[in-house]
C-alpha positions in Angstrom: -6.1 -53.0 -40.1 -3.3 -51.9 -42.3 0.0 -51.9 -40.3 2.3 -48.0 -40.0 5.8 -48.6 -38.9 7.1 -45.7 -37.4 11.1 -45.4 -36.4 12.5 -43.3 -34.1 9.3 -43.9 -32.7 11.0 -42.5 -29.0 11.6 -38.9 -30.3 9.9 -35.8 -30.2 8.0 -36.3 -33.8 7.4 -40.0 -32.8 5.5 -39.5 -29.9 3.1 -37.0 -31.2 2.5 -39.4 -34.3 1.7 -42.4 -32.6 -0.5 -40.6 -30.0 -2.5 -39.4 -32.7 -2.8 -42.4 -35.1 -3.8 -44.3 -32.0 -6.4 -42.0 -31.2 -7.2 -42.2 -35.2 -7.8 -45.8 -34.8 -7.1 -46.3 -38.8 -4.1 -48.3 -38.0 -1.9 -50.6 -36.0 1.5 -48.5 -35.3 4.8 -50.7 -34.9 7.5 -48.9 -33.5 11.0 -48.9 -33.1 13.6 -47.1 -31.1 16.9 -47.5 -29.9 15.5 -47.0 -26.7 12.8 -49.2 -24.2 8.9 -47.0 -24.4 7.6 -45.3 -21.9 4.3 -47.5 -20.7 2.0 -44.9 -22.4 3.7 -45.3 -25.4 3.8 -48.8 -25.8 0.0 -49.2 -24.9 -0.5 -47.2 -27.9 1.6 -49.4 -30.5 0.6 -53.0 -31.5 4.2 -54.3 -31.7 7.4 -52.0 -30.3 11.2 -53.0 -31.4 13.8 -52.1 -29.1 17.4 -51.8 -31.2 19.4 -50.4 -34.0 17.9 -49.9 -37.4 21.8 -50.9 -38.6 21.2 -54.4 -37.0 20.2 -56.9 -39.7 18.7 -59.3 -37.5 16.2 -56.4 -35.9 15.4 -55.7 -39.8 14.7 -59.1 -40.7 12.5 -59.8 -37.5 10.6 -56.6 -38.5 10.2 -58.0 -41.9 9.4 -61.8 -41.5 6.2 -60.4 -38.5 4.9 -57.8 -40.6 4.1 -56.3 -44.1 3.0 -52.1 -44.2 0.9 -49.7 -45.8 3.6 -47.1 -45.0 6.7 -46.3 -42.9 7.4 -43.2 -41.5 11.1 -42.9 -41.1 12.2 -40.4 -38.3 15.1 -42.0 -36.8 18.6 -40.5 -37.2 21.9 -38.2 -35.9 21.2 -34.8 -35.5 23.0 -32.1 -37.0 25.4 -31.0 -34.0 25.9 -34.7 -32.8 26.9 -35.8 -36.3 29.5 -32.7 -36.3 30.8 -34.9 -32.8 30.7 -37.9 -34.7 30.3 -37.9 -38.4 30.9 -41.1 -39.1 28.8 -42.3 -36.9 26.0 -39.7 -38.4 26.7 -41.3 -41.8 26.4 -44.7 -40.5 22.9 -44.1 -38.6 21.7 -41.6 -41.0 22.4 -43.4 -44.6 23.1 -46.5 -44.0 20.0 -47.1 -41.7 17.8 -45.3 -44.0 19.1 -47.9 -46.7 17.8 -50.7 -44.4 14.4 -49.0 -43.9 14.2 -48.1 -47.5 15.1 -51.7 -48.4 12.4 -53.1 -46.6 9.7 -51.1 -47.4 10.3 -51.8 -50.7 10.1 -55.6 -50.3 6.9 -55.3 -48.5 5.6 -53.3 -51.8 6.7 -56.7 -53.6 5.0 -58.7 -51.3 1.9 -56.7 -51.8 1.9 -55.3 -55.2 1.1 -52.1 -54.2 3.6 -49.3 -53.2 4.4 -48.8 -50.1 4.0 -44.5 -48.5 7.4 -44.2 -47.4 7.5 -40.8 -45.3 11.2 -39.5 -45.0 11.7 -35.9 -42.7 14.6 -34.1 -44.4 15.8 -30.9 -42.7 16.9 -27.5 -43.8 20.1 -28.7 -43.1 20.4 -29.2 -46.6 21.1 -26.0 -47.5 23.6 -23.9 -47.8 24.1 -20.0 -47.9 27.6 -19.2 -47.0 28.9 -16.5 -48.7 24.9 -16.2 -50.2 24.5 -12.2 -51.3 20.6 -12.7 -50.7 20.9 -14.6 -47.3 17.6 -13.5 -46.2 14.9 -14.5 -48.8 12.7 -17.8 -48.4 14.5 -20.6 -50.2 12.9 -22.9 -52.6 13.2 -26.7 -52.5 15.6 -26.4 -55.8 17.9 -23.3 -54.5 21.2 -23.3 -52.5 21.4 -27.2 -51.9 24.9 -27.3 -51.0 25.4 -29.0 -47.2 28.0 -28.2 -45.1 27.3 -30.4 -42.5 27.3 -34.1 -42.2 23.6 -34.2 -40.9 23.0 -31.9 -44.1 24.9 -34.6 -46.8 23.2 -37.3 -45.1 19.7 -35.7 -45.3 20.3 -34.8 -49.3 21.6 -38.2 -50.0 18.8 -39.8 -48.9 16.3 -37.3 -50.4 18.2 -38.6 -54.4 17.9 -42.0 -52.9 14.0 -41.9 -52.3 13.3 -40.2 -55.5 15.4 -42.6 -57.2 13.4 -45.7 -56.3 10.1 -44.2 -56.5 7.2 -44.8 -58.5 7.3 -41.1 -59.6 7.8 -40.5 -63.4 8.4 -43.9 -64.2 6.7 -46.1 -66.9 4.5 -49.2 -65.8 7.4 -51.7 -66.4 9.8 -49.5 -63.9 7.2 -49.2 -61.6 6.5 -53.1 -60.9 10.2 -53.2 -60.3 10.7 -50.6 -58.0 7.1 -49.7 -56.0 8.1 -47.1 -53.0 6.2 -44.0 -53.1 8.8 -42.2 -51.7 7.5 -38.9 -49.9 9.6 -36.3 -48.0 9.9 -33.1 -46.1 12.6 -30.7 -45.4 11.2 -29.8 -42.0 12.7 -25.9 -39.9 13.2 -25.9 -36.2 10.4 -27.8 -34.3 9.0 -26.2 -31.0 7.3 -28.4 -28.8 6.0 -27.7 -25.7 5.5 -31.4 -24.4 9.5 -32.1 -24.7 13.0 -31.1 -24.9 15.0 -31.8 -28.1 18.8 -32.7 -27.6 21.8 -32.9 -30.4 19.7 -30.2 -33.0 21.2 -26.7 -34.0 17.4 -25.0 -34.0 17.4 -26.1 -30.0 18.0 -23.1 -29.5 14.0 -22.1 -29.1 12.5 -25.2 -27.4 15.6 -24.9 -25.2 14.7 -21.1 -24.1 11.5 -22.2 -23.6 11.4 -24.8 -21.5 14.6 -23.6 -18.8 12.0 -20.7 -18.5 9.3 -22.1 -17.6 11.5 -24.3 -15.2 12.8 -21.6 -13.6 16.4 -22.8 -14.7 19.0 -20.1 -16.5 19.5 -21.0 -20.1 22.5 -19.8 -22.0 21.5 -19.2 -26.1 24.2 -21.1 -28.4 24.0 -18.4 -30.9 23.6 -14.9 -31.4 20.9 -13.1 -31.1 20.4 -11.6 -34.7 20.6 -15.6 -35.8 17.0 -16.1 -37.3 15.5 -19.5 -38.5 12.4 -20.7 -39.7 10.4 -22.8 -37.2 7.1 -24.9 -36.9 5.3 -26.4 -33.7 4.9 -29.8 -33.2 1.6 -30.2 -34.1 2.1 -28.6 -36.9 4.7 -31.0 -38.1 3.1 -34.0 -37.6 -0.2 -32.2 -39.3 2.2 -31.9 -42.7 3.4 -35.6 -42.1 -0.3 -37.1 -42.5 -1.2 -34.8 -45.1 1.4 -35.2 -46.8 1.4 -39.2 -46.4 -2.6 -39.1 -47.5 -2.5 -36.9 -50.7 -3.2 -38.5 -54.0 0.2 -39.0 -55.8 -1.3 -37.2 -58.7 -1.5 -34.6 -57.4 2.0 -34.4 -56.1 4.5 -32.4 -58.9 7.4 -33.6 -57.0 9.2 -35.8 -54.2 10.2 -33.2 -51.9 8.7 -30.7 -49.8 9.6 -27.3 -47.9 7.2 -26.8 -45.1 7.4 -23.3 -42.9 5.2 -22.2 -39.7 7.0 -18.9 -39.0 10.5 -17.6 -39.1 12.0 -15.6 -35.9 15.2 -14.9 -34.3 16.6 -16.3 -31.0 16.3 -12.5 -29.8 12.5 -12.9 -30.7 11.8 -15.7 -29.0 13.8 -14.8 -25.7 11.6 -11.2 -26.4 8.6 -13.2 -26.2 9.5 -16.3 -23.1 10.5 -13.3 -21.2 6.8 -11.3 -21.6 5.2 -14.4 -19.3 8.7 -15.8 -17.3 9.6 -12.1 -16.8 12.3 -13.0 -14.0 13.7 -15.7 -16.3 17.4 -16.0 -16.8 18.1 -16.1 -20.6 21.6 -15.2 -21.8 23.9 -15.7 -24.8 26.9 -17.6 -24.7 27.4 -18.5 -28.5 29.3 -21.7 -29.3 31.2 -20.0 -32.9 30.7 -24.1 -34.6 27.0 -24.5 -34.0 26.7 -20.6 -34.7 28.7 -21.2 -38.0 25.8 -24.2 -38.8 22.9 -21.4 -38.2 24.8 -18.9 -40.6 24.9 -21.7 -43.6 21.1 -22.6 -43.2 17.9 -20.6 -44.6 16.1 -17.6 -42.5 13.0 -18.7 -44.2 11.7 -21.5 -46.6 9.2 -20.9 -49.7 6.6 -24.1 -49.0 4.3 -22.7 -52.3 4.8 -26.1 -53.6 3.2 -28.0 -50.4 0.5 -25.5 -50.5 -0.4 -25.3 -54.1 -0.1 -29.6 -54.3 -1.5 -30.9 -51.3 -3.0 -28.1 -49.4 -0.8 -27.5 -47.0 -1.7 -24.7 -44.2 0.0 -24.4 -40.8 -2.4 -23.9 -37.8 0.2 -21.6 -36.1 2.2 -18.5 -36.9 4.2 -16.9 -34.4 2.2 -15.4 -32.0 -0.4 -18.1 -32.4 2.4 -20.7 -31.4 3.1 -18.9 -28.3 0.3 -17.5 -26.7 -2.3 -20.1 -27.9 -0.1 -23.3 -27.4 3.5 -22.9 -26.0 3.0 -20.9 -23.3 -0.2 -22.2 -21.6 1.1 -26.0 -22.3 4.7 -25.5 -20.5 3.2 -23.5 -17.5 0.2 -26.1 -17.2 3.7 -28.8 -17.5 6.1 -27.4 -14.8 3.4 -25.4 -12.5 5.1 -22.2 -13.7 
């Protein structure tokens, strides 16, 4: 079976992939995570690597015991941990990526056949302060200007990708460099099996969850400040698609992909209509509200539609009253 090496295979995208490539049966996931499985998780992978993807030695063992079809790359910083520690975030997030990128592309040699490499940007890579128009969906080309580290990083790697993949290169180029280097610029995931730490869109899964917990939850940013979001399923649905379309008909590198855009006042409007005594306040921290203002209220995915088909299975109220809300009550006995 052809091998899928998925990193930050511990996270909240990680865990839905390898659940449901395991149930797929069409591979054998390796994962890898700076931190030890959870029983259920390793069951499901063939191999699992506990360590840092900045640790040669962990990349060369990876290497030398297996050779992949594609790599899904999910590990990194997040956007209001690297502002704690950005050059640790640039560390992790470019430097590991170079290491992931590195190998993949020698496992293309050894094969001669490019290696899917899967990279999840964010919308961190935009930036719209002082933007007249703050409100329209963004492109994939418009207001690319980070301000935070997470953001750079993110970017950086995006040019990286593009630049050592197969894409719009003659024959000759191609033998030297063979990465089909694939990537999207994901919004604000909502998941309802687990609670993100160290993201600046935490805001929803974080209102979510302390309701259905019965726990008080203070928002980090106002409540006017409006994002786009997607659920999990959603997001690892756009991963595999993406990761499975034909590269001709792909016009470009790098994708926007949206599931709904809402505000944190929304949301609470919304956790509030089935955890009616929950207590959801605002308590706004001004740095991670000053992120929120810089980033996109919606993103313009045309491109992953019109190329690869993309649909999301769950707007809004969908999300909520079909998925969210039944999972977290089944999950807590709310």
């Amino acid at each position: 079976m052809a091998e899928v090496l998925i990193t930050g295979a511990n996270g909240e995208i990680g865990h839905s992939l390898i659940r449901f490539l395991a149930e797929e049966g069409r591979y054998q996931v390796v994962g890898c995570d700076l931190r030890e499985p959870t029983a259920e998780l390793s069951r499901l992978c063939s191999r699992f690597y506990v360590g840092n993807i900045l640790d040669s030695q962990l990349i060369a063992e990876i290497h030398q015991n297996h050779c992949f079809d594609k790599v899904f790359h999910l590990a990194g910083l997040l956007s209001s941990s690297g502002e704690k520690n950005p050059y640790l975030a640039h560390d992790v997030n470019v430097n590991g990526s170079i290491n992931i990128l590195k190998m993949a592309q020698e496992d293309a040699n050894r094969r001669h056949k490019p290696v899917v490499f899967m990279f999840t940007s964010s919308i961190a890579v935009y930036g719209l302060l002082g933007d007249p128009n703050p409100d329209r969906a963004l492109l994939e080309h418009e207001n690319v200007r980070p301000t935070t580290m997470y953001g750079i990083n993110k970017h950086y790697i995006e040019q990286l990708g593009e630049y050592f993949s197969v894409r719009d290169k003659s024959m000759e180029e191609q033998r030297m460099v063979n990465l089909d280097f694939r990537c999207l610029r994901f919004p604000g995931i909502i998941s309802a099996e687990s609670v993100p730490s160290g993201g600046t869109s935490d805001f929803g899964p974080e209102m979510l969850h302390a309701a259905a917990q019965g726990k008080p939850y203070a928002c980090f940013v106002k409540p006017e400040a409006r994002l786009p979001f997607m659920v999990m399923q959603d997001a690892v649905k756009a991963l595999l698609d993406l990761s499975r379309a034909q590269i001709g008909d792909l016009s470009r590198s790098v994708y926007n992909v949206n599931g709904f855009s809402a505000s944190a006042a929304e949301i609470r409007e919304r956790v509030l209509r089935d955890f009616s005594g929950a207590d959801l306040s605002y308590e706004v921290v001004p740095f991670r509200q000053q992120i929120i203002d810089s980033w996109p209220r919606d993103l313009d995915d045309s491109a992953a539609r019109r190329d690869w088909g993309w649909q999301p299975d769950y707007a809004f109220v969908k999300a909520f009253e079909n998925l969210l809300i039944p999972a977290v009550k089944k999950q807590y006995g709310a």
